[in-house]
N, C-alpha and C positions, 0 to 999 in steps of 0.2 A: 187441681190443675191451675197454672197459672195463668195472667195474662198476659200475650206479648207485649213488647216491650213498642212503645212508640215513639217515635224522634219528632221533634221540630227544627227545618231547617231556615235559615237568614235566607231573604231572595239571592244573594250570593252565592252562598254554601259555604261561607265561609264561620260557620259554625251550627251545631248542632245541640237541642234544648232535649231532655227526657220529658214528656207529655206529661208524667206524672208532678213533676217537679213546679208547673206553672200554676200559680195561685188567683192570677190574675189577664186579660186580655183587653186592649183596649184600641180604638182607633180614633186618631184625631182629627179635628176638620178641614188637615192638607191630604190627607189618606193615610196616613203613617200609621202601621198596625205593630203596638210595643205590646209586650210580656210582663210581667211581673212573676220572679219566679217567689217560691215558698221559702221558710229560714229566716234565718236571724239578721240577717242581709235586706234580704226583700230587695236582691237585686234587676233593674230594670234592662232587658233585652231589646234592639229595634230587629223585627224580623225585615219588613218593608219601609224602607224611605224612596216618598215619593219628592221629584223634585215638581214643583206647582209647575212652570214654564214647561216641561214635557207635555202633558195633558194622559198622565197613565194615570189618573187619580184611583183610587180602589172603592170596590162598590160600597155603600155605605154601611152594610153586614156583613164588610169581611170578616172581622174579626168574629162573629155570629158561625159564620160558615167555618172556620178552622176549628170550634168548638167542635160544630157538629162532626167533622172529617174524624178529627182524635177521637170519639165518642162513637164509632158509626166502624172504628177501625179496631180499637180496646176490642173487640168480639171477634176480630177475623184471628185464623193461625198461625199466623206467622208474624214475625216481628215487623216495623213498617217506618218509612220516612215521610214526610206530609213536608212539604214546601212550597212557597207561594209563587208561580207563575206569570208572566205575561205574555200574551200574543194575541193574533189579532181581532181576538172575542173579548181580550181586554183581561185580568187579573184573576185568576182561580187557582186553587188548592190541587198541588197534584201529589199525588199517594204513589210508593210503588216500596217494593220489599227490601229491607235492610242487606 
C-alpha cells in the first residue's frame, strides 16, 4: 500500500508543492516561511509573506509545525492539502482532503 499523496499550498493558493518533493523548510526573522524543494534546481518556494507593518508575523515554529502536519498526515487515507492560515488566533496549518 501506498501513501497518500500530500500537497503544500502558498497562503494564496495560488500554487501547489508535492510534500514529498520539499527538501528543505525554513522561516525567517520577518515570519516569512520558504521551501526548498529537492533536484538539480534546488528551487526556492515562499508559502507565507508576511508584510512586518501588518503585525500577522507567524509563530516562530511555523515552519516546525508544517513539518509536523505533513508527517502526522503521510499516515492518514486519503490524499490531503495543508496550507497556511490566518485568523484571529493568529497563523496555523489547516489540512483538509484533496
Amino acid at each position: 500500500m501506498t501513501a497518500p499523496e500530500v500537497w503544500v499550498a502558498k497562503d494564496d493558493g495560488s500554487d501547489l508543492v508535492r510534500a514529498e518533493a520539499i527538501a528543505a523548510v525554513g522561516r525567517d526573522y520577518n515570519g516569512t516561511v520558504t521551501i526548498r524543494l529537492s533536484g538539480a534546481e534546488g528551487s526556492a518556494v515562499t508559502l507565507v509573506t508576511v508584510a512586518s507593518h501588518e503585525g500577522k508575523h507567524t509563530p516562530d515554529d511555523f515552519h516546525r509545525q508544517l513539518v509536523r502536519v505533513v508527517a502526522q498526515l503521510s499516515d492518514a487515507a486519503q490524499a490531503a492539502v495543508v496550507r497556511p492560515e490566518w485568523d484571529k488566533q493568529g497563523w496555523h496549518w489547516a489540512a483538509e482532503p484533496l
